[in-house]
TIDRENMI-833492 format. One line per field, with one value per residue (C-alpha): residue number from 1; x, y, z. Coordinates in pm, whole numbers, plus 50000, padded with zeros to 5 digits. Layout:
resi: [NUM	...]
east: [X	...]
north: [Y	...]
up: [Z	...]
//
This chain:
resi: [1	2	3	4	5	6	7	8	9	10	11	12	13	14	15	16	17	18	19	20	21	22	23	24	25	26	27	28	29	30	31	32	33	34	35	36	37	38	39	40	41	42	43	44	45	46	47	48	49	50	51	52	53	54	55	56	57	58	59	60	61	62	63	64	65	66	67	68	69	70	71	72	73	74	75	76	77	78	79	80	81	82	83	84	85	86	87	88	89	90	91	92	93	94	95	96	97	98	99	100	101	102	103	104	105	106	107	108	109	110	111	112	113	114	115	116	117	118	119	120	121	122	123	124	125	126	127	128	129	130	131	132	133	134	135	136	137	138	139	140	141	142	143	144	145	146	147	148	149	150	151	152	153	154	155	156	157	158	159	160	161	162	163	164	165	166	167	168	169	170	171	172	173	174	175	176	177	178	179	180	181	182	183	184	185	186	187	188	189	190	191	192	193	194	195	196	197	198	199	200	201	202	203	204	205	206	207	208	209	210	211	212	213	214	215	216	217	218	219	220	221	222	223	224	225	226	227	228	229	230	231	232	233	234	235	236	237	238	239	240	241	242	243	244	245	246	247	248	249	250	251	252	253	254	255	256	257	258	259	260	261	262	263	264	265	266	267	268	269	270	271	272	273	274	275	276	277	278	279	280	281	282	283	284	285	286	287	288	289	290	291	292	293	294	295	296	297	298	299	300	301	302	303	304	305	306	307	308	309	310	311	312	313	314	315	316	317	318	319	320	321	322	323	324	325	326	327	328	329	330	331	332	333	334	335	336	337	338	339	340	341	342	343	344	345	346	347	348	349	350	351	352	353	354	355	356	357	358	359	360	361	362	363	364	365	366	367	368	369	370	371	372	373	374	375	376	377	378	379	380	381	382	383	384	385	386	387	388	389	390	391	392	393	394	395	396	397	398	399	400	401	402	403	404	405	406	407	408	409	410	411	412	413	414	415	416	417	418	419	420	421	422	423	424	425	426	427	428	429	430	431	432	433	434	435	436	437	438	439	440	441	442	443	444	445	446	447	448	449	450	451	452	453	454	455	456	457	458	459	460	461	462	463	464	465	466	467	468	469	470	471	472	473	474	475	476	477	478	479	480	481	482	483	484	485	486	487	488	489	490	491	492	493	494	495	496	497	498	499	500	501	502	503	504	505	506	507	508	509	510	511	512	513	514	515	516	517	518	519	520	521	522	523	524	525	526	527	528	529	530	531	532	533	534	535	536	537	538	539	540	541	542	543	544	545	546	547	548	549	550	551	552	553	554	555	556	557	558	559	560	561	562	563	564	565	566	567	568	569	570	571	572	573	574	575	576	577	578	579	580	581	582	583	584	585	586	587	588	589	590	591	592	593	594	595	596	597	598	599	600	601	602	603	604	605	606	607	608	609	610	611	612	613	614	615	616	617	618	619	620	621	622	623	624	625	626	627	628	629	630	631	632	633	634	635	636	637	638	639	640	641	642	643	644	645	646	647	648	649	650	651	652	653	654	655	656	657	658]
east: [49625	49403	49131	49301	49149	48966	49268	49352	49383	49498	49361	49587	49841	50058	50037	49709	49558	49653	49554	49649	49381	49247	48927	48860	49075	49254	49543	49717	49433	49486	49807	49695	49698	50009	50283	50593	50717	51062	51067	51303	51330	51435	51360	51617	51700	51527	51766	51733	51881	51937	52151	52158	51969	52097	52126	51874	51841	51821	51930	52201	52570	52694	52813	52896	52636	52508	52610	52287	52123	51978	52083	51874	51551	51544	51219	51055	51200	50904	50971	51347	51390	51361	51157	50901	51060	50892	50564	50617	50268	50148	50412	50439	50775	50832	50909	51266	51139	50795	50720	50546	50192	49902	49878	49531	49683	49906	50157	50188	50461	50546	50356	50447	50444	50800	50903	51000	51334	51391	51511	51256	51284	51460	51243	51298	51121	50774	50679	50698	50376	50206	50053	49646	49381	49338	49646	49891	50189	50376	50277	50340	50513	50299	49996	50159	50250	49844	49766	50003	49873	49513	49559	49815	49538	49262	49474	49561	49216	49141	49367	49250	48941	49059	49208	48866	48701	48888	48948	48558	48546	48751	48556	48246	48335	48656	48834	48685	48449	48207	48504	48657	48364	48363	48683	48656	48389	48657	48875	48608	48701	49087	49084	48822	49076	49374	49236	49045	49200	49520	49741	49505	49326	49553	49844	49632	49427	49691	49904	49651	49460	49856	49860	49563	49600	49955	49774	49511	49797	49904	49575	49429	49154	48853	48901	49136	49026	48665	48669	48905	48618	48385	48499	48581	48397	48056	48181	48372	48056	47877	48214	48165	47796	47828	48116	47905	47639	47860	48003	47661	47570	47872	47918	47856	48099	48361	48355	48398	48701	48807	48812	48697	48716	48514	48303	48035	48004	47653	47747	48054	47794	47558	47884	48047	47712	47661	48043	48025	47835	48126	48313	48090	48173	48517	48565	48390	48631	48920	48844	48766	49039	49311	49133	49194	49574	49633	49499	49678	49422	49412	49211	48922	49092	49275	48931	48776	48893	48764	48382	48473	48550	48282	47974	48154	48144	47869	47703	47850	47755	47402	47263	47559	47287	47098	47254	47599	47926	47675	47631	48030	47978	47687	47904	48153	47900	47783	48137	48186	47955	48022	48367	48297	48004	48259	48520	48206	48161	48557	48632	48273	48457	48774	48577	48382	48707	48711	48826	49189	49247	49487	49796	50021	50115	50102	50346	50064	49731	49641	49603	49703	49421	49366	49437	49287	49656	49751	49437	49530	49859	49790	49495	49704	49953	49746	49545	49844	49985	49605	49604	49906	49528	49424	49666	49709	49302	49295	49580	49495	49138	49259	49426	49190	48953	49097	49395	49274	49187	49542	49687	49462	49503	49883	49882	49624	49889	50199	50154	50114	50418	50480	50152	50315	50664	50451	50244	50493	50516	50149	50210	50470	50296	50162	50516	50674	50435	50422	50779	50791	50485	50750	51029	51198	51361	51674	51430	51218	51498	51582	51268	51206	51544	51471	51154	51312	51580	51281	51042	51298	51378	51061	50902	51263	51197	50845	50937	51209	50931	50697	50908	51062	50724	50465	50285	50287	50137	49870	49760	49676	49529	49290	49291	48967	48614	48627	49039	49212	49527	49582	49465	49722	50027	49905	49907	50189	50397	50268	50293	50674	50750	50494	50728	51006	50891	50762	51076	50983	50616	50733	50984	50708	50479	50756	50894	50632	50403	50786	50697	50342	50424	50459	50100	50224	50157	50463	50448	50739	50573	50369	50602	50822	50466	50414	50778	50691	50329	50513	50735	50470	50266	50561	50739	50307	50263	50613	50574	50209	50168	50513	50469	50119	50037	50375	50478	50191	50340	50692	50594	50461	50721	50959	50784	50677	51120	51142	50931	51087	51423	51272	51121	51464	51702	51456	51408	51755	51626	51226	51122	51306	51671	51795	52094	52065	52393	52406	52009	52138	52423	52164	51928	52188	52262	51895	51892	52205	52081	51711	51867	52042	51774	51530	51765	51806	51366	51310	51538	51435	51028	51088	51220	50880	50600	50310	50267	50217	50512	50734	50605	50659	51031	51112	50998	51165	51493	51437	51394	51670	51947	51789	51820	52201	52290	52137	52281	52699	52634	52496	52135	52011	51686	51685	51733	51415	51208	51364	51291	50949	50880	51095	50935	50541	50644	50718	50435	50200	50410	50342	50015	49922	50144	49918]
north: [49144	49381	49429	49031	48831	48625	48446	49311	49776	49978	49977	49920	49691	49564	49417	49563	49241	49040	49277	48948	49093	49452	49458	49131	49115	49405	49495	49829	50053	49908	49995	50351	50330	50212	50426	50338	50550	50505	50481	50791	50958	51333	51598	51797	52133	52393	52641	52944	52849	52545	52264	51847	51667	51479	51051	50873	50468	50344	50651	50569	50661	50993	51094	51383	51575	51567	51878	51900	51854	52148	52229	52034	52193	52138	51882	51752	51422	51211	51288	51225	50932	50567	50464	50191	50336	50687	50821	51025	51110	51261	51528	51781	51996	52236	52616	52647	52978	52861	52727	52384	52356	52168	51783	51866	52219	52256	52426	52625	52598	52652	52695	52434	52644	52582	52290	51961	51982	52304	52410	52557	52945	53053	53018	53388	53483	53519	53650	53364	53307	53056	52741	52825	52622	52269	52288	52031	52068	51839	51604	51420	51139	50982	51060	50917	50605	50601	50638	50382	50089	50162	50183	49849	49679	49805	49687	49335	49278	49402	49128	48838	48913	48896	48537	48412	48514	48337	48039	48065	48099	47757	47602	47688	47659	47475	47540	47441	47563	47782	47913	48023	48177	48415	48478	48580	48852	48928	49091	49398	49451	49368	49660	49854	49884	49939	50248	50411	50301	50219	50333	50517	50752	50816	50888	51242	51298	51332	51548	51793	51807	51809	52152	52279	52256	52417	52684	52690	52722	53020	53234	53189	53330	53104	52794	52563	52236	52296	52408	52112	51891	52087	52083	51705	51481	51547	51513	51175	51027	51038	50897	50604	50561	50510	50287	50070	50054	50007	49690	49513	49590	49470	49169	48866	49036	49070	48758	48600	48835	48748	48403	48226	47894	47936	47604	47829	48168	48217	48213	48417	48679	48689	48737	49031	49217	49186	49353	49622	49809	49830	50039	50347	50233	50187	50522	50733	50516	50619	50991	51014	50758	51037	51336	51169	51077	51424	51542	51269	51098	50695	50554	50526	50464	50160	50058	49992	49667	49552	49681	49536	49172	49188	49237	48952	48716	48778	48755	48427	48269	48408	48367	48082	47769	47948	48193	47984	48185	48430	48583	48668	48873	49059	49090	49292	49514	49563	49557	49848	50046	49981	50121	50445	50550	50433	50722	50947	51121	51157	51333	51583	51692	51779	51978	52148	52266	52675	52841	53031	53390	53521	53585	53540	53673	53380	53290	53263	53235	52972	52631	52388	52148	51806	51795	51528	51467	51360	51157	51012	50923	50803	50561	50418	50322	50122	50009	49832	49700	49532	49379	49143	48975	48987	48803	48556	48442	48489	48251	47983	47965	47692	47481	47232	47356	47499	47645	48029	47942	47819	48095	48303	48156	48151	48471	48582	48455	48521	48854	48950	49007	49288	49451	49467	49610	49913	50016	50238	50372	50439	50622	50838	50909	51245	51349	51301	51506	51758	51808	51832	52066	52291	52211	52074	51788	51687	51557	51394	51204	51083	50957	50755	50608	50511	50367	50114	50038	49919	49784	49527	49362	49360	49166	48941	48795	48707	48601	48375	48225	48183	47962	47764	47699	47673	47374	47423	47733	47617	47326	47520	47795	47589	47227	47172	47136	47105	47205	46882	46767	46791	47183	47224	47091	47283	47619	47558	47503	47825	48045	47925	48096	48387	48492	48519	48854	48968	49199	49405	49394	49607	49826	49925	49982	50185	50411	50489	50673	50929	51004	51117	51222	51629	51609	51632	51385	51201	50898	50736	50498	50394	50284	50085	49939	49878	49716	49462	49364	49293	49067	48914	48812	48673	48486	48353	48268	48075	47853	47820	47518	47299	47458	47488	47747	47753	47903	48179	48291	48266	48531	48766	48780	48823	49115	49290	49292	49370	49705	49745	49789	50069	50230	50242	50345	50654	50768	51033	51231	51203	51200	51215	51217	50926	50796	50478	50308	50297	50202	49912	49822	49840	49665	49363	49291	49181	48969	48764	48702	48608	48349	48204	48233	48031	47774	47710	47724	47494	47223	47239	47273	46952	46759	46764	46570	46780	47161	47341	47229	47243	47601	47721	47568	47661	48026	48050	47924	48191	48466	48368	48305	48629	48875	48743	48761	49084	49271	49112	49261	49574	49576	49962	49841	49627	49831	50000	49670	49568	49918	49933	49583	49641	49985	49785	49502	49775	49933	49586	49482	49819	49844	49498	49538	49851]
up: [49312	49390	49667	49780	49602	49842	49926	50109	50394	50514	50257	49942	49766	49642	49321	49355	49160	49503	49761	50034	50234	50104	49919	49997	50225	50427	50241	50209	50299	50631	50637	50588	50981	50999	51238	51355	51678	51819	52168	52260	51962	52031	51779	51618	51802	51648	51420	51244	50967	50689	50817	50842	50987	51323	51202	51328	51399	51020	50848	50550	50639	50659	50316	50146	50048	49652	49494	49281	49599	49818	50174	50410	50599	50938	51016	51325	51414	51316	50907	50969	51197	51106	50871	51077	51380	51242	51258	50932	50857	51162	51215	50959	50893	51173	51072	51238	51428	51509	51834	51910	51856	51980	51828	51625	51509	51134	51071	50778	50465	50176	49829	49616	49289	49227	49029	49294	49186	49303	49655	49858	49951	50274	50607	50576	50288	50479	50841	51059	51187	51444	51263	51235	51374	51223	51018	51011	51322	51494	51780	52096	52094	52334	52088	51812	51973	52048	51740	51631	51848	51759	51354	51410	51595	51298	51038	51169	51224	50879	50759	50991	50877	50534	50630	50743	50444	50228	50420	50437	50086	50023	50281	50144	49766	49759	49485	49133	48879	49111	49255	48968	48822	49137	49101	48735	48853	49147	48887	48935	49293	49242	48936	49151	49430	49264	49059	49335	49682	49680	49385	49162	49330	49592	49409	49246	49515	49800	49641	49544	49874	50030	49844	49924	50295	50252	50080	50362	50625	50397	50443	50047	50013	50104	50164	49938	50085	50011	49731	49606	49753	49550	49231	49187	49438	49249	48887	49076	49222	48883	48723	48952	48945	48510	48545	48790	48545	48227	48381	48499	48149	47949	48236	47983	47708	47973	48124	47760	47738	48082	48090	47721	47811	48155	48246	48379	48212	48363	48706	48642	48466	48762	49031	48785	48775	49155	49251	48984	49281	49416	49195	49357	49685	49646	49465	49748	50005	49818	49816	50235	50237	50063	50257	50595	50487	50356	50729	50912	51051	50964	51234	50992	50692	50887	51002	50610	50547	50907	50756	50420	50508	50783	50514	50281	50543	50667	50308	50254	50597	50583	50239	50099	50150	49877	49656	49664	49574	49417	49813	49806	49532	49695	50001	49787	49702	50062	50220	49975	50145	50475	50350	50226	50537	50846	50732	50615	50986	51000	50647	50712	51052	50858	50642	50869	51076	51134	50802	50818	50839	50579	50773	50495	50176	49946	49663	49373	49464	49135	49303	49102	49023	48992	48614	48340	48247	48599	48634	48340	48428	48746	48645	48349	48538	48804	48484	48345	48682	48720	48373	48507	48637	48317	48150	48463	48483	48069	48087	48345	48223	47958	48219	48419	48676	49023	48839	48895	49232	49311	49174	49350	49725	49671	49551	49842	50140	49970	49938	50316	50367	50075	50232	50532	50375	50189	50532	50546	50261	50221	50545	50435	50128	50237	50458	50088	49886	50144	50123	49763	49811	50053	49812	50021	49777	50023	50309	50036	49965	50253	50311	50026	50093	50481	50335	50052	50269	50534	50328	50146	50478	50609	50247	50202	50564	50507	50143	50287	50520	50222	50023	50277	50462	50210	50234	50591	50546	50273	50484	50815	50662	50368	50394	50522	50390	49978	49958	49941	49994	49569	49622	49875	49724	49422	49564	49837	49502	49316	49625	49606	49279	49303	49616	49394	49268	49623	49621	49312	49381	49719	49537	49254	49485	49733	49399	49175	49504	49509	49109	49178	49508	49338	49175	48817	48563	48433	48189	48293	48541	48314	48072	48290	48389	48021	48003	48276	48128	47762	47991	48198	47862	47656	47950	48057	47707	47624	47979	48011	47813	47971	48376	48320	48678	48740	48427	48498	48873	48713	48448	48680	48929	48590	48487	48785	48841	48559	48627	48960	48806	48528	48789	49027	48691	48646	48982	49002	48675	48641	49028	49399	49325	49540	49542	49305	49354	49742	49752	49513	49755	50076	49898	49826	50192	50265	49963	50061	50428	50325	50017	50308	50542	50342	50253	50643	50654	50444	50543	50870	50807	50610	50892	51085	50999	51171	50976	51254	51426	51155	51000	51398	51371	51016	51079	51353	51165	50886	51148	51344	51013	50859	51148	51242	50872	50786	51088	51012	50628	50775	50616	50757	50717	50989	51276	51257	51250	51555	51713	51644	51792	52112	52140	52059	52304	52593	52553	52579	52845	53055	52961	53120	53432	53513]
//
């Protein structure tokens, strides 16, 4: 879902349609802030010329290398370490004959005028030259691992806060017709912050400003960042400001679109005018949010779903008693904005940093601009993945009231655990594209790689705890005010098989940010997203009427595999050539241990009467299982979870014994 639906940071994802805590919650934007630092990690000894890469904790097997592969760069440790154990995004390649440099310094690279696919030019091609002032360079460990606890601590409280809106929500609202009617005007915020926060946006935007501060390093004349900012955020911020005001005037035709058999269209009118202000919001938090990542700094772009589900709340709590579930759509609109001004002060310092001094000569001075193809690319694709919504609310809305708001809670929950699986990959975003932006296509493989082979066992384990302690779950978290019992076994049961399809909703989100990752358009992702929808609508429409909301979560997690897979067959030929057959074998380790692990769950979560008891024991039977299990098969995944939270827990520990 998109910005959660109140059930998303960090901002982001996910199936952007179920953000579990970002727009409305604290999803993958928050996990913009995410960084993983290995405790020890040593960077590579610095060589004059090409060569591989030392292994790393979590790096695939030493094979022979690809013959249509070029020889390997030499990086800084942070883009070729671990992949949660890394903090990719903060260190930028290192120049084999260029010294250190401060933490807020750059270094320079290389133009990215060559196609991706191509092997970057020799090291020797150019004078080397010291990184300038406020360009990208590598850091300190010990500032990464700073930076690592404070966006961690930003984007868990982005999605606790998430978590209290929407249990405030079901409190408040419970989960019938007035629910649903918000939640039919939610699909503005879900859409909202899938096109211009999380996938959309992000996926042009990064790229391009990735260039331009490679061409910066490089001495271009003037400067390329600016004048990148100048020449799309006006034309953007009058984009959003008519889409804003084509919504609140087309509200009553798209809520009959939305949801035709609606028990109160009125209501659902009033919310959908009322959160298309957002749409401004969001798209100015999406920009700063893409600037900031591009410049490696995610303290405030963790910090926007901790504003967003702040103003929500505090909408609902102060003006419920008379506005009703009409106040959580006005809190979208003022979360929005608390978004956008928090990273304002950040994003005008990075633009205000001393301009560069040509020092280099520059391979092509014609920056290559954010093009209406790539736009269009990009925003189709998130466009489709958000219409899975569509077809979900479109098709639940003839079912009896509550049925969108069960699928919306279980999806809310269920997806935590993919948002957490693609922090890093929204992290590593910008260490990606700037590779491809050096041409530097081996190290871009690798760490797209690192990062699937993470991100599956970090979304299988939470998956496996999903399904085998759902009601648990659903009972703690929502039964309580107007959510009965009936609303809990309702959604426990449709958070069961929306979990299913947890695994390609990570791997979608994981694969499609390598084909955009160059700043070129390419229409592949799109149709593999196209592929899934067809899926998602036939397989919705076929079991709707026997499974009723089960039949609706069982067609999306069909078709979003479905895309998954599309995505993972073209990857070698249309974007990062990865190695498709051992990623396939890695990713089949996980699966076994967390099929195993959830069996093991759920029998023992059912043995215990009290929920909170028995989600504590049948967690702690799926971790358990899972971790044994995944390390006997091997899963390289693995090892860098269990890095990062020794290395986290070491850190808490000495920072309380001083």
């Amino acid at each position: 879902m998109g910005p959660a639906t109140p059930a998303s940071t960090t901002t982001a994802p996910a199936r952007a349609s179920a953000l579990p805590y970002g727009p409305l919650s604290g999803r993958t934007t928050s996990t913009y802030g995410t960084v993983h630092a290995p405790a020890g990690t040593r960077p590579p000894a610095r060589t004059a010329t090409h060569g591989s890469s030392p292994a790393t904790a979590g790096s695939p097997p030493a094979t022979a290398q690809d013959p249509a592969a070029p020889s390997r760069t030499p990086t800084d440790a942070t883009t070729q370490g671990t992949g949660a154990a890394q903090l990719s995004t903060t260190a930028a390649p290192a120049t084999p004959d260029r010294p250190p440099a401060h933490p807020d310094d750059r270094s320079t690279a290389r133009p990215a005028d060559r196609p991706a696919d191509r092997p970057a030019a020799h090291p020797a091609a150019h004078p080397a030259a010291h990184p300038a002032e406020g360009e990208l360079a590598p850091v300190s460990r010990r500032f990464l691992a700073k930076a690592t606890l404070v966006t961690a601590v930003l984007s868990i409280a982005g999605a606790l806060l998430g978590l209290v809106r929407d249990q405030a929500l079901a409190r408040l609202f419970g989960a019938g017709s007035e629910t649903d009617a918000f939640l039919v005007a939610w699909t503005v915020p879900e859409f909202a912050s899938t096109l211009l926060i999380e996938d959309g946006l992000a996926f042009a935007l990064i790229p391009a400003f990735s260039l331009a501060l490679v061409r910066r390093a490089q001495g271009a004349p003037g400067d390329p960042v600016r004048a990148l900012v100048a020449s799309t955020l006006p034309r953007l911020c009058l984009a959003f400001a008519a889409v804003s005001a084509l919504i609140a005037g087309t509200a009553p035709y798209l809520v009959e679109a939305l949801a035709p058999g609606l028990p109160d269209p009125a209501l659902a009118v009033d919310c959908t005018r009322l959160t298309a202000l957002c749409v401004l919001g969001f798209g100015l938090t999406g920009y700063f949010s893409a600037a900031l990542r591009a410049h490696r700094r995610f303290v405030a772009a963790a910090a926007i779903y901790v504003a967003y589900n702040t103003g929500i709340i505090a909408a609902m709590f102060v003006l419920g008693g008379h506005w009703g579930v009409r106040s959580a759509a006005l809190g979208v609109a003022v979360g929005s904005g608390l978004m956008a001004l928090i990273q304002l002060p950040s994003f005008v310092r990075q633009l205000r940093r001393r301009k560069v001094e040509r020092r280099l000569p520059v391979e092509g001075d014609e920056q290559r601009a954010v093009t209406v193809a790539l736009v269009a690319t990009v925003l189709l694709f998130a466009l489709c993945r958000q219409s899975q919504v569509l077809i979900e609310r479109f098709l639940a809305s003839t079912l009896p009231a509550g049925a969108i708001s069960h699928l919306n809670y279980a999806q809310k929950v269920a997806q935590i655990p993919m948002t957490l699986s693609l922090m890093l990959c929204t992290v590593t975003f910008p260490v990606v594209a700037r590779a491809l932006a050096d041409g530097d296509v081996q190290r871009a493989r690798g760490r797209v790689e690192r990062d699937l082979a993470l991100a599956a066992c970090v979304v299988l384990l939470g998956a496996a705890t999903v399904i085998a302690c759902a009601p648990q779950i659903i009972e703690l978290l929502f039964q309580r005010g107007a959510f009965t019992v009936r609303d809990t076994a309702a959604t426990a049961d449709v958070m069961r098989v929306y979990a299913l399809g947890l695994l390609g909703q990570t791997l979608t989100g994981a694969l499609v940010r390598s084909y955009f990752s160059a700043g070129r358009p390419t229409w592949y992702p799109v149709s593999a997203m196209v592929g899934g929808i067809i899926v998602t609508s036939w397989v919705g429409a076929w079991t709707v009427g026997p499974w009723g909301v089960l039949g609706i979560a069982a067609a999306n997690a069909a078709g979003i595999t479905v895309t998954a897979a599309l995505l993972l067959a073209g990857m070698r030929r249309r974007s990062v050539p990865i190695r498709t057959r051992q990623v396939l074998a890695e990713l089949s380790r996980p699966v076994r241990a967390a099929v195993v692990a959830t069996l093991a769950g759920a029998f023992v979560a059912s043995r215990l009467d009290d929920p909170l008891t028995g989600l504590a024991a049948g967690a702690t039977t799926v971790l358990t299982v899972f971790i044994l299990l995944a390390r006997a098969l091997g899963a390289q995944g693995l090892a860098p979870v269990l890095q990062s939270v020794h290395s986290v827990t070491r850190r808490l520990t000495h920072g309380r014994s001083h």
